[in-house]
MIZAGU-473920 format. One record per residue (C-alpha): residue number from 0; x, y, z. Coordinates in Angstrom, 2 decimals. Layout:
<sites>
<pos NUM, x X, y Y, z Z> .
...
</sites>
This chain:
<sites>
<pos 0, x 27.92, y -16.43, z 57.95> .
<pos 1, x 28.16, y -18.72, z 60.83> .
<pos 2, x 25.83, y -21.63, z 61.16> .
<pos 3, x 25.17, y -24.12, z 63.92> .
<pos 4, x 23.54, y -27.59, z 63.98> .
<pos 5, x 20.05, y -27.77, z 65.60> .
<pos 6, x 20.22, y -31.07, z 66.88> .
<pos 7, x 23.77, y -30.73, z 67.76> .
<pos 8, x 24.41, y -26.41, z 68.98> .
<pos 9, x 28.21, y -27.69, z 69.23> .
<pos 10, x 28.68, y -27.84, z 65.67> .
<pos 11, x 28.92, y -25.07, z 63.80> .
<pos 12, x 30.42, y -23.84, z 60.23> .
<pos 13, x 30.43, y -21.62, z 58.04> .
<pos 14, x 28.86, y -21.05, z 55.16> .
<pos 15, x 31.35, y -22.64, z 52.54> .
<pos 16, x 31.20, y -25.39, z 54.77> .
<pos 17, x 27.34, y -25.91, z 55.36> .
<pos 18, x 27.02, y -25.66, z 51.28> .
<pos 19, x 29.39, y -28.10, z 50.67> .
<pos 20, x 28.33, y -30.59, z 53.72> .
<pos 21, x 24.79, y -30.19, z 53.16> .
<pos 22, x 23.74, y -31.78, z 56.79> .
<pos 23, x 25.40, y -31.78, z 59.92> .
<pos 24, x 25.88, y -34.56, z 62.83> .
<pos 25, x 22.64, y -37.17, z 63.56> .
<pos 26, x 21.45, y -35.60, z 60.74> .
<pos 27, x 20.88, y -32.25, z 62.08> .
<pos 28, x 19.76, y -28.87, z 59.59> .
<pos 29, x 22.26, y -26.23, z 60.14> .
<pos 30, x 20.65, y -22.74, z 61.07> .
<pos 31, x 22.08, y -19.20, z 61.10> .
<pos 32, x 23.81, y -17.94, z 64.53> .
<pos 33, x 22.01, y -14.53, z 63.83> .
<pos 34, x 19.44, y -13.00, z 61.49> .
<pos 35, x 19.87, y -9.52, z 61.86> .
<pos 36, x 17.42, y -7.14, z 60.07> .
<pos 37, x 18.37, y -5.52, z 57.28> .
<pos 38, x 18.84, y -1.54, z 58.11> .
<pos 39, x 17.38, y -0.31, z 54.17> .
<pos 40, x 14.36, y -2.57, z 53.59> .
<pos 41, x 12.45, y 0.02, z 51.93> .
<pos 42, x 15.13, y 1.29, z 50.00> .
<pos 43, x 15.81, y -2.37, z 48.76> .
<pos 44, x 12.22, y -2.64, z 47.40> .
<pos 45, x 12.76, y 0.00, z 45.11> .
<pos 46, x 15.41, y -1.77, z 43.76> .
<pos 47, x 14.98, y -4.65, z 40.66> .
<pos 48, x 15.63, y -8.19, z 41.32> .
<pos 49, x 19.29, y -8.25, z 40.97> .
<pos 50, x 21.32, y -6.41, z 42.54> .
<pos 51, x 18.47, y -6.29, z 45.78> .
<pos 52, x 19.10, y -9.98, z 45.79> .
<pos 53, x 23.30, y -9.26, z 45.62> .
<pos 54, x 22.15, y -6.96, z 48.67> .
<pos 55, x 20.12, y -9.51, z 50.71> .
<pos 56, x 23.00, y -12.49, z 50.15> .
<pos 57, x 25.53, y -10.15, z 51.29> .
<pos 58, x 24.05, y -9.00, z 54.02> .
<pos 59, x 23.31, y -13.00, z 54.95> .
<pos 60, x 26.04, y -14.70, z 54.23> .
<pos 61, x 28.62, y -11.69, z 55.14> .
<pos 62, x 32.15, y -11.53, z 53.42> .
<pos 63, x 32.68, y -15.10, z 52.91> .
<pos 64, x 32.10, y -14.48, z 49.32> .
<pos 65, x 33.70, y -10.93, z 47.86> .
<pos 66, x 30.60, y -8.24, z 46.93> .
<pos 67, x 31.84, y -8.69, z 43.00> .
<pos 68, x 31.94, y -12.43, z 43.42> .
<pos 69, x 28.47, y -13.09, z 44.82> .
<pos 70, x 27.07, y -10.54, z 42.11> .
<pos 71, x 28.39, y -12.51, z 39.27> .
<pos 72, x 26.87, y -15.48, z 40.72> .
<pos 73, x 23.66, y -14.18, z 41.14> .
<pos 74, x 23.80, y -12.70, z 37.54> .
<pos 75, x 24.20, y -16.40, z 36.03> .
<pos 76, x 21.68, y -17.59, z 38.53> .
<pos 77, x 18.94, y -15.32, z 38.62> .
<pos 78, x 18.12, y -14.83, z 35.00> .
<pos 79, x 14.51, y -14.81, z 34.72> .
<pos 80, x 11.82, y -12.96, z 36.56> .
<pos 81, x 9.31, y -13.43, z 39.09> .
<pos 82, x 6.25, y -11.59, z 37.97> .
<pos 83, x 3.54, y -10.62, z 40.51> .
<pos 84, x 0.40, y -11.49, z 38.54> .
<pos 85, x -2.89, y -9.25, z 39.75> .
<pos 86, x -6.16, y -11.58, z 39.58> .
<pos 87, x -8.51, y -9.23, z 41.81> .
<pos 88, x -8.15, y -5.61, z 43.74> .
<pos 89, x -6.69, y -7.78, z 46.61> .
<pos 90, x -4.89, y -10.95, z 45.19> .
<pos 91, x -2.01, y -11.36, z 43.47> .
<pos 92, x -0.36, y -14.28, z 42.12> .
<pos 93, x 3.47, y -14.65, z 42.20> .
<pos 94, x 4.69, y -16.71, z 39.20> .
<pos 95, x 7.46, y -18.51, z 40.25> .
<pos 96, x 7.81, y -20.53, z 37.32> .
<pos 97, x 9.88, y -18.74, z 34.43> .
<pos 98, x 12.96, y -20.47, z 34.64> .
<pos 99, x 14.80, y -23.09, z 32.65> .
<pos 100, x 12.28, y -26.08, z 34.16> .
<pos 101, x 9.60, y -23.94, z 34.98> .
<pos 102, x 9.09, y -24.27, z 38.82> .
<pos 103, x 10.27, y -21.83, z 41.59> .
<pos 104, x 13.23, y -24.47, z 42.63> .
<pos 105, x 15.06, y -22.95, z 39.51> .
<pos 106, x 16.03, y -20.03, z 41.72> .
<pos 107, x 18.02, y -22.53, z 44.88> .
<pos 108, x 18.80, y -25.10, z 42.82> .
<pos 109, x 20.81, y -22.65, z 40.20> .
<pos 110, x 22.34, y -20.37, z 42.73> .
<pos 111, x 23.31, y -23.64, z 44.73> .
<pos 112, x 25.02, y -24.42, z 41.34> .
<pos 113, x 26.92, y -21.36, z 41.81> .
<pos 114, x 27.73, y -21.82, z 45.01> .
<pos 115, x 29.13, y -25.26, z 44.25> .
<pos 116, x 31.23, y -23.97, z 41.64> .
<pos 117, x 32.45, y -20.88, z 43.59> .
<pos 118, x 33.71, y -22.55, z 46.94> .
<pos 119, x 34.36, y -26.05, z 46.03> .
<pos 120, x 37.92, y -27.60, z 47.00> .
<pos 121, x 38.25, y -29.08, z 43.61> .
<pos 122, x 37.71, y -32.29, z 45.12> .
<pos 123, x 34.68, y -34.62, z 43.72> .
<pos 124, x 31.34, y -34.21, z 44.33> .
<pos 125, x 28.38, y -36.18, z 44.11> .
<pos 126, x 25.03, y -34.32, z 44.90> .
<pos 127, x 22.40, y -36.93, z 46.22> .
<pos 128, x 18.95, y -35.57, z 46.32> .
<pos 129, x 15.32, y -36.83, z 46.67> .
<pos 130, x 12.18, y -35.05, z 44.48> .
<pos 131, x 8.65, y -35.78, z 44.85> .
<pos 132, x 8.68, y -33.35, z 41.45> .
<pos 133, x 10.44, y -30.29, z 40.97> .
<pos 134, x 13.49, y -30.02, z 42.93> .
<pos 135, x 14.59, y -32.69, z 40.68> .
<pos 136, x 14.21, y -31.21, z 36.87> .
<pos 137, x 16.01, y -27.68, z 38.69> .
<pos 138, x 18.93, y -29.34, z 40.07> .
<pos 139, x 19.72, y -31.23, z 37.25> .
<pos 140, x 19.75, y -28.78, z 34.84> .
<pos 141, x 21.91, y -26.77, z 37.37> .
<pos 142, x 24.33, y -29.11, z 37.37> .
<pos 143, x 23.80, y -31.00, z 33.99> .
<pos 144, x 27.69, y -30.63, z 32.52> .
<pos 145, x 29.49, y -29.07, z 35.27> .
<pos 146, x 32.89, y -30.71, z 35.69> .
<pos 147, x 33.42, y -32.54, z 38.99> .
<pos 148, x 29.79, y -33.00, z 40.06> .
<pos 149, x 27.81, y -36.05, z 39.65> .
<pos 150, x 24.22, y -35.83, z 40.44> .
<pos 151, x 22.00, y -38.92, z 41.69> .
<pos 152, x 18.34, y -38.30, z 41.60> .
<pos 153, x 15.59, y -40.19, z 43.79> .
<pos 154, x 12.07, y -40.25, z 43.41> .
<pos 155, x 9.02, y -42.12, z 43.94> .
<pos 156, x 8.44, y -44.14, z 40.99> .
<pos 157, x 4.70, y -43.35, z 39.39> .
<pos 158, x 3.75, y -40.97, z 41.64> .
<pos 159, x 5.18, y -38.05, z 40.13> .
<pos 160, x 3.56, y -36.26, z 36.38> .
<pos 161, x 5.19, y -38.01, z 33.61> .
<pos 162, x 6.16, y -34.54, z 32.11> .
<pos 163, x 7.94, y -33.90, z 35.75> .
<pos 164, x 9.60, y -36.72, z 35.34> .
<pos 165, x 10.99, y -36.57, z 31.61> .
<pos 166, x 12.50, y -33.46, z 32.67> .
<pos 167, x 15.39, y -34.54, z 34.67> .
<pos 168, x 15.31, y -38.51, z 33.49> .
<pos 169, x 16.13, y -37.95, z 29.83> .
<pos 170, x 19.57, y -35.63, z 30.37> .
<pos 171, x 22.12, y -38.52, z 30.97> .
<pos 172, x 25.53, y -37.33, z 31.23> .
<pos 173, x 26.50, y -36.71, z 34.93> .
<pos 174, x 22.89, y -37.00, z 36.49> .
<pos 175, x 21.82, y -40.00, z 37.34> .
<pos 176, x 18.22, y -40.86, z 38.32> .
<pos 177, x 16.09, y -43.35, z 40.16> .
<pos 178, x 12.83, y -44.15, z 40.38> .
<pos 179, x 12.41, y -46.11, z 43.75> .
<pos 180, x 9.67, y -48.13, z 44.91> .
<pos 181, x 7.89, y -46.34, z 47.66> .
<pos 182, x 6.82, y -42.50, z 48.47> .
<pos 183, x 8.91, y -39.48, z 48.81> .
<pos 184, x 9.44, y -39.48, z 52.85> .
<pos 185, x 10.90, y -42.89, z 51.22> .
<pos 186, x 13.85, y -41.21, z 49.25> .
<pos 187, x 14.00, y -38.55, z 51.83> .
<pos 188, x 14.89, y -41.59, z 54.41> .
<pos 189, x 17.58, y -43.20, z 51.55> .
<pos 190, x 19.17, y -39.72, z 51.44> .
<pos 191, x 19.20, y -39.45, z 55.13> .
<pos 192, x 20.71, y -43.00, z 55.42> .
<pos 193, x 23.18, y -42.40, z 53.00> .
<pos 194, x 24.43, y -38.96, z 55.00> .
<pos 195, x 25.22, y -42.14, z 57.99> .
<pos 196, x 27.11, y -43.87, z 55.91> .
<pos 197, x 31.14, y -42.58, z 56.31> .
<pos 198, x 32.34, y -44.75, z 53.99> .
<pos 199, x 29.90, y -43.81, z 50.90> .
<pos 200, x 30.20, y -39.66, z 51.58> .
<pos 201, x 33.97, y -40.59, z 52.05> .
<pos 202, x 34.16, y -42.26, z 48.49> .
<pos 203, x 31.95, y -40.23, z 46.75> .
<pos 204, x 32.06, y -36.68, z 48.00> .
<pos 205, x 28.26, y -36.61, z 49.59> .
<pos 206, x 26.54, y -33.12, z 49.25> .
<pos 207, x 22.69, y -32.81, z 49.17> .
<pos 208, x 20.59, y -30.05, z 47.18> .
<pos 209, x 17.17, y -30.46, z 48.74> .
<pos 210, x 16.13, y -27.25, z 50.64> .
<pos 211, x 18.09, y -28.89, z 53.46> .
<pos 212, x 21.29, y -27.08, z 51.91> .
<pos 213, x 21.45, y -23.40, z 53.14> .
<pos 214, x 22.42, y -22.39, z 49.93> .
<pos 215, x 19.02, y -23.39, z 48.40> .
<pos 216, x 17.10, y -21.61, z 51.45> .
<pos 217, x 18.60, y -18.22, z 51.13> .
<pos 218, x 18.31, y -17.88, z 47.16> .
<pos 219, x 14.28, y -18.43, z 47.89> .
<pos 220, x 14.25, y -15.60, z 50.55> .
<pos 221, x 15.23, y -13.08, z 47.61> .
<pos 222, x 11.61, y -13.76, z 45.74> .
<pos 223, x 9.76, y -12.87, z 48.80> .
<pos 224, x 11.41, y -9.29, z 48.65> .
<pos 225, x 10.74, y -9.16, z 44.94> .
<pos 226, x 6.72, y -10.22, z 45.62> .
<pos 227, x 6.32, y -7.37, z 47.64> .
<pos 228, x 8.95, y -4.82, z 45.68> .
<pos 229, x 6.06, y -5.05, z 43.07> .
<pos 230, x 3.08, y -4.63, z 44.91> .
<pos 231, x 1.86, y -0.88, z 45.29> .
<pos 232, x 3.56, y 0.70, z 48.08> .
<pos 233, x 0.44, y 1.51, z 49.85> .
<pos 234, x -0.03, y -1.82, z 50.11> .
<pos 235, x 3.18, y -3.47, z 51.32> .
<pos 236, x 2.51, y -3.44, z 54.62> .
<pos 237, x -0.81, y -5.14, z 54.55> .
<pos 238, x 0.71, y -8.73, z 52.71> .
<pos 239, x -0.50, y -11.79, z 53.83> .
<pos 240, x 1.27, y -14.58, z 51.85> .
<pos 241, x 0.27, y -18.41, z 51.18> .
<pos 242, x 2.99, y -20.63, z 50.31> .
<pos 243, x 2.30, y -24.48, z 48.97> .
<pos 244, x 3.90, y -26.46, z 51.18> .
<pos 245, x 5.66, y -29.67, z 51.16> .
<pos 246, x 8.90, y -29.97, z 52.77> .
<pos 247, x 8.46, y -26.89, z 53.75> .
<pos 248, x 11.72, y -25.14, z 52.93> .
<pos 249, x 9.99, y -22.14, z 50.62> .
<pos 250, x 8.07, y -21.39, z 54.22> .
<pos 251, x 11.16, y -21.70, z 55.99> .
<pos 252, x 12.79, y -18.78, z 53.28> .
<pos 253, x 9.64, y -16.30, z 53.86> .
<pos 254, x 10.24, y -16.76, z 57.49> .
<pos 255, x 13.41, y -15.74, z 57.32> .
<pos 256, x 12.40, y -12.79, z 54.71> .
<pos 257, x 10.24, y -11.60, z 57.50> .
<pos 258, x 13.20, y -11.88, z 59.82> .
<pos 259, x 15.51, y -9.61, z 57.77> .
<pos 260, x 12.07, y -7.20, z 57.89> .
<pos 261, x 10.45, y -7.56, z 55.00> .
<pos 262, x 6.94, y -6.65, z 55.45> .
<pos 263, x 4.82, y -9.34, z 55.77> .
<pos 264, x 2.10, y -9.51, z 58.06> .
<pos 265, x 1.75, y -13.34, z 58.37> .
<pos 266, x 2.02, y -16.71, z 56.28> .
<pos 267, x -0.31, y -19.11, z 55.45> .
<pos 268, x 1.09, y -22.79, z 55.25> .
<pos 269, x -1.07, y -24.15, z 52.58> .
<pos 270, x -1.01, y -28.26, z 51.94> .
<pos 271, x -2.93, y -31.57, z 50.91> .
<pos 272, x -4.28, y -34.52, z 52.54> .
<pos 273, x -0.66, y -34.96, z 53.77> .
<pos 274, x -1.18, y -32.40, z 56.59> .
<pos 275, x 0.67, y -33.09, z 59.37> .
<pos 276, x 1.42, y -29.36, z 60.02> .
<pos 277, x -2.08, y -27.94, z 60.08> .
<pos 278, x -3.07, y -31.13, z 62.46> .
<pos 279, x 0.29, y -30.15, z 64.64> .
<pos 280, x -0.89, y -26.41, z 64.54> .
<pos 281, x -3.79, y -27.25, z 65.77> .
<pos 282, x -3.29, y -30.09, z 68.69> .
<pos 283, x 0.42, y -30.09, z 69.27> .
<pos 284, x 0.48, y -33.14, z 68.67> .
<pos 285, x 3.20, y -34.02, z 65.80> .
<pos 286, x 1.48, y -37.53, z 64.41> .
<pos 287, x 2.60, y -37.74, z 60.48> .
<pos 288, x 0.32, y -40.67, z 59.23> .
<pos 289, x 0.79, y -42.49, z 56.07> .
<pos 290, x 1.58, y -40.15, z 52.57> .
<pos 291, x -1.23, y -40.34, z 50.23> .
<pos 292, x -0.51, y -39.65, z 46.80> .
<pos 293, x -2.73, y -36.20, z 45.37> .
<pos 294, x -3.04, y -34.31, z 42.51> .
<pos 295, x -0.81, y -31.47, z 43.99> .
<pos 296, x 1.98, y -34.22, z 44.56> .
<pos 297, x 5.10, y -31.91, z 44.94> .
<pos 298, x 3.24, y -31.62, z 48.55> .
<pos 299, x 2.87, y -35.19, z 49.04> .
<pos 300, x 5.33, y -35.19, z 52.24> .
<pos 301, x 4.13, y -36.35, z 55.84> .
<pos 302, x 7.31, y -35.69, z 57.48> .
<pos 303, x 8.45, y -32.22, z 55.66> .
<pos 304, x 12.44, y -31.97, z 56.64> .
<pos 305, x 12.67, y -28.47, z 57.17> .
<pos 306, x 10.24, y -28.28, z 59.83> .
<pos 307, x 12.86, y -28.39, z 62.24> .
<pos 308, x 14.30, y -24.84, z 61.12> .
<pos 309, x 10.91, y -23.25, z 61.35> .
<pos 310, x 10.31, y -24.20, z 64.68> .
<pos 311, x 13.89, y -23.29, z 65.81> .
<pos 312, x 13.17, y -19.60, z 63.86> .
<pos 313, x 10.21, y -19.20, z 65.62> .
<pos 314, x 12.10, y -19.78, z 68.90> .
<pos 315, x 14.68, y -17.86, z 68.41> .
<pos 316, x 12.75, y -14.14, z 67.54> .
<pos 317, x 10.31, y -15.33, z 69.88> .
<pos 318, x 7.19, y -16.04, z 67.47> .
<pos 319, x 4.72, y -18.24, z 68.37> .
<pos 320, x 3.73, y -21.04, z 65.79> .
<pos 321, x 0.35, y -19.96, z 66.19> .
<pos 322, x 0.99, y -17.14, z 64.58> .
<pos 323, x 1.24, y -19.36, z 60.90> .
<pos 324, x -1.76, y -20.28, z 59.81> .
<pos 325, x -2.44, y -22.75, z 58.15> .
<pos 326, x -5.00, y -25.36, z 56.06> .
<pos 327, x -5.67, y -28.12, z 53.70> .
<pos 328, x -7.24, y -29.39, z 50.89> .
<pos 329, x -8.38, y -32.76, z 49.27> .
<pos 330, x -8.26, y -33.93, z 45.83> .
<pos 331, x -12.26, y -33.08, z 45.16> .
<pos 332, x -11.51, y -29.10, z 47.21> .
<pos 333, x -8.66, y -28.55, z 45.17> .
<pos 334, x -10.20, y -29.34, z 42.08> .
<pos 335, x -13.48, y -26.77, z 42.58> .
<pos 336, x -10.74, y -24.22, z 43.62> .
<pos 337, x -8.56, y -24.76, z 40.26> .
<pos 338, x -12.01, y -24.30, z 38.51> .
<pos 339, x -13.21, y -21.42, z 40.12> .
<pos 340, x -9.73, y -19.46, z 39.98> .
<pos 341, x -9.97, y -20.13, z 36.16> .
<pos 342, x -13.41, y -18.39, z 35.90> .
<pos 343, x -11.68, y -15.49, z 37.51> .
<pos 344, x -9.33, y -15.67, z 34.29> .
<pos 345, x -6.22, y -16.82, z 35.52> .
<pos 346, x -4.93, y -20.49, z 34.60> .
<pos 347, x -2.94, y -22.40, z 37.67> .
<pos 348, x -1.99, y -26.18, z 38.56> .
<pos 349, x -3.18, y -27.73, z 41.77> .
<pos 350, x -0.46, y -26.49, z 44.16> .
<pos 351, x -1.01, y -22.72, z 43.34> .
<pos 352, x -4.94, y -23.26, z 43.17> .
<pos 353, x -4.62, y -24.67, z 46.88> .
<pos 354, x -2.56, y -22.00, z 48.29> .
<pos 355, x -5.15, y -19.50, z 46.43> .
<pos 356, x -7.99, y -21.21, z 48.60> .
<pos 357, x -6.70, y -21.34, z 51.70> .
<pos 358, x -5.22, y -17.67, z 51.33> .
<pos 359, x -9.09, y -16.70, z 50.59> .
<pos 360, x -10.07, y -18.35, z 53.96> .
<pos 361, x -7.40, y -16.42, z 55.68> .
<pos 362, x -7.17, y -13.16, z 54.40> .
<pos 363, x -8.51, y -10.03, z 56.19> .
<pos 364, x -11.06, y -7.31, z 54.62> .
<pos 365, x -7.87, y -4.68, z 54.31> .
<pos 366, x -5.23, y -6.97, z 53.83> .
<pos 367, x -3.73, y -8.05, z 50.46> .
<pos 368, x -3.00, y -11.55, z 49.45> .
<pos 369, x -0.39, y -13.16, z 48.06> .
<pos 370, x -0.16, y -16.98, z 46.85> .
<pos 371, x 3.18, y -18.62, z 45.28> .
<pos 372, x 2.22, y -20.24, z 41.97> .
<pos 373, x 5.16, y -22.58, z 41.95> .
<pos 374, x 5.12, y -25.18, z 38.84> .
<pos 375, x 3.87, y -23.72, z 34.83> .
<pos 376, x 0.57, y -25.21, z 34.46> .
<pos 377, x 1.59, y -27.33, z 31.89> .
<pos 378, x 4.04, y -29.25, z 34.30> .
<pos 379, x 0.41, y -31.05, z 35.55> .
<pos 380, x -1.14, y -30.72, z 32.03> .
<pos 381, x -2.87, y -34.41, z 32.25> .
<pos 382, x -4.80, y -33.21, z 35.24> .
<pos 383, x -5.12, y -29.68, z 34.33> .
<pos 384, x -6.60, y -30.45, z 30.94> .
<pos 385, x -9.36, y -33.02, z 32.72> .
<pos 386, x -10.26, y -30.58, z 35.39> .
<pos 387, x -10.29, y -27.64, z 33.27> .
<pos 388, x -11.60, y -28.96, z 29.77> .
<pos 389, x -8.61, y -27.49, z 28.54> .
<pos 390, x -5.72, y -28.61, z 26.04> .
<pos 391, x -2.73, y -26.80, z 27.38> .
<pos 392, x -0.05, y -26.18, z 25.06> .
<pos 393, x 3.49, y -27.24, z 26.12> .
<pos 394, x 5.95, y -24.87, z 26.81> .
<pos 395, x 9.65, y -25.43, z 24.97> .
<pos 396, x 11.12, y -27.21, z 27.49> .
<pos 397, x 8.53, y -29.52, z 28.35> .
<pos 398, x 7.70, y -30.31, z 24.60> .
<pos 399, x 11.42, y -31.31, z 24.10> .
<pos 400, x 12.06, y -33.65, z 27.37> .
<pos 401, x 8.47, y -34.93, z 26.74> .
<pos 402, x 9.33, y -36.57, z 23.37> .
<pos 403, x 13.14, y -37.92, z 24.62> .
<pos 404, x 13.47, y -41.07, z 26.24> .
<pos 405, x 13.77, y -41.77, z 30.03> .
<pos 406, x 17.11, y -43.05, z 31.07> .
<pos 407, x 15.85, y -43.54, z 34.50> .
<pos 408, x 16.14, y -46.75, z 36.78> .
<pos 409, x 14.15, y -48.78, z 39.27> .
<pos 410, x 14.93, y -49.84, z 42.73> .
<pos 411, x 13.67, y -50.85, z 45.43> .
<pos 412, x 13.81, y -48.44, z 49.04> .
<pos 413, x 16.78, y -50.25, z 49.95> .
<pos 414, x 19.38, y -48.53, z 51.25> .
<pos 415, x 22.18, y -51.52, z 50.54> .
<pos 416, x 20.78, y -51.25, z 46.69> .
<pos 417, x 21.43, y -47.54, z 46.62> .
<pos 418, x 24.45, y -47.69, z 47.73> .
<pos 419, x 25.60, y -50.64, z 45.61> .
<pos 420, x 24.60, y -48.16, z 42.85> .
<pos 421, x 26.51, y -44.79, z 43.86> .
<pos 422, x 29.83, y -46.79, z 44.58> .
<pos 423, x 29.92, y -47.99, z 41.52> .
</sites>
């Protein structure tokens, strides 16, 4: 797989190389050379989760990784499903959350585990990453334990669920967390900063796991296959799918899904009050304003990193941006729509309830809708049980984190403190 830098075409890598460097020169998000459809896409859908995701990472990432290698690692990655959830005649849900931390970043942040593990020089490595609530819980317990890999955790302190939090701050060991004060495009600029700094990736062995790592993008395309491998096949061709959307790296993957031709008929970029992609979808003007913390606050991101690579994938097959639509909600909307997607019988969180919404608004007469349900209920269970007059019992994992003790610490969004830290 070769890969080039979008703000800099002269570099490019491979993919051992973009996994382990995370981000390129000026900060740049690497991007595949080519995208070349896959020639058995409805053979693949016929096939379970598996080995059609062994097929789809072969076919991306190419021989870099032998066909019996690449299967193992999918094997220890992939090991829960991905149900596809019917709550009407023409919606379905896609539960994303059956993994060890229950949210759909189980699936990059374990294969990027594998990855890591697979093509690393033996060399240290210290994976710096920002959350504004999932990514965090799934990379740690990716990494929690493996040998050679330190993991340093950022995230805006308060404005994240408490049971969120307690899943990644209470492991210890070799992952490190800290709560800093200010908002997630806060961390996201620390992380950025750090990626700057020579001497701190030189001392430490610098590697990211946010969806800027490629690794972490093409392990999400594989559950867009497996959402429509399970609808009816009279029906595959008329998918419209709405994807919460924060950073915007789980769009980015169904993009590229849709590139390999998978049938999807369009996306719907569904987000809060922090929509600075539905306002640039609709003026072309790109003017992120302030982030405003939300009940759906694994969205709460005003300058989403991986808008770059949709932009550059629309370019590239020759898509206009138009073509995604797009919407938000506030606090109050998202709230009636959790409510009324309960009376239809099925039991969400904010971020899934939004994307339902805005997939409603969008969806066609004789199409069929899909929206990602990305985070177990329970991960939001404060706000779920208010809105819903519910008392949501806690899944294992949660119930066990919830009652340990956070080993996190506070600083400020100083880059000079953060690096004082990781050096040490």
């Amino acid at each position: 797989m070769k890969l080039y830098n979008i703000k800099d075409n002269s570099e490019t890598i491979n993919f051992a190389g973009a996994v382990r460097q995370g981000l390129g020169r000026g900060q740049g998000l690497f991007f595949p050379e080519s995208l070349n459809p896959l020639p058995n896409v409805d053979a693949l859908l016929e096939l379970p989760l598996v080995p059609r995701s062994v097929a789809i990472l072969q076919h991306l990432i190419g021989d870099e990784i032998p066909e019996s290698t690449l299967a193992a690692m999918v094997e220890r990655a992939f090991t829960f499903p991905a149900p596809l959830v019917k709550v009407d005649d023409h919606t379905y849900a896609l539960e994303l959350f059956h993994g060890p931390t229950l949210a759909f970043k189980d699936f990059g942040g374990r294969f990027m585990a594998q990855c890591l593990a697979t093509l690393s020089d033996d060399g240290k490595i210290t994976i710096l990453t920002a959350t504004s609530g999932d990514t965090g819980a799934a990379v740690a317990h990716a990494f929690y334990g493996l040998p050679n890999i330190e993991v340093v955790i950022l995230y805006p302190e308060g404005k994240i669920s408490p049971l969120q939090e307690k899943l990644f701050t209470t492991l210890g060991g070799n992952i490190r967390t800290f709560a800093v004060q200010g908002d997630f495009d806060a961390c996201q600029a620390l992380v950025k900063q750090a990626f700057d700094d020579e001497e701190l990736k030189a001392a430490v062995g610098l590697n990211s796991a946010n969806s800027i790592n490629i690794s972490r993008l093409v392990a999400q395309v594989c559950y867009y296959f497996e959402a429509v491998a399970e609808l009816p096949a009279e029906q595959r061709h008329k998918a419209v799918i709405a994807v919460p959307s924060g950073n915007f790296g789980n769009l980015t993957a169904g993009l590229i899904a849709k590139a390999l031709g998978l049938p999807v008929k369009r996306f719907v970029a569904a987000t809060n009050a922090n929509d600075t992609v539905p306002r640039y979808l609709e003026s072309g003007n790109w003017d992120p304003h302030a982030t405003v913390a939300t009940l759906s606050n694994a969205m709460d991101v005003s300058r989403p990193n991986n808008w770059p690579r949709v932009e550059e994938l629309c370019r590239v097959k020759g898509w206009k941006l138009s073509d995604i639509a797009s919407g938000a909600l506030n606090d109050e909307q998202t709230k009636d729509a959790l409510k009324r997607l309960f009376a239809q019988g099925y039991l969400c969180e904010p971020h899934g309830a939004i994307a339902w919404e805005l997939l409603n608004k969008e969806r066609g007469k004789d199409e069929v809708g899909i929206f990602l349900c990305t985070a177990h209920p329970a991960k939001f269970k404060e706000s779920v049980d208010e809105i819903l007059g519910q008392d949501i019992p806690l899944p294992g994992p949660l119930a066990k984190h919830g009652a340990m003790e956070s080993l996190s610490e506070v600083i400020p969004a100083d880059f000079a403190a953060l690096k004082a830290k990781m050096m040490k």
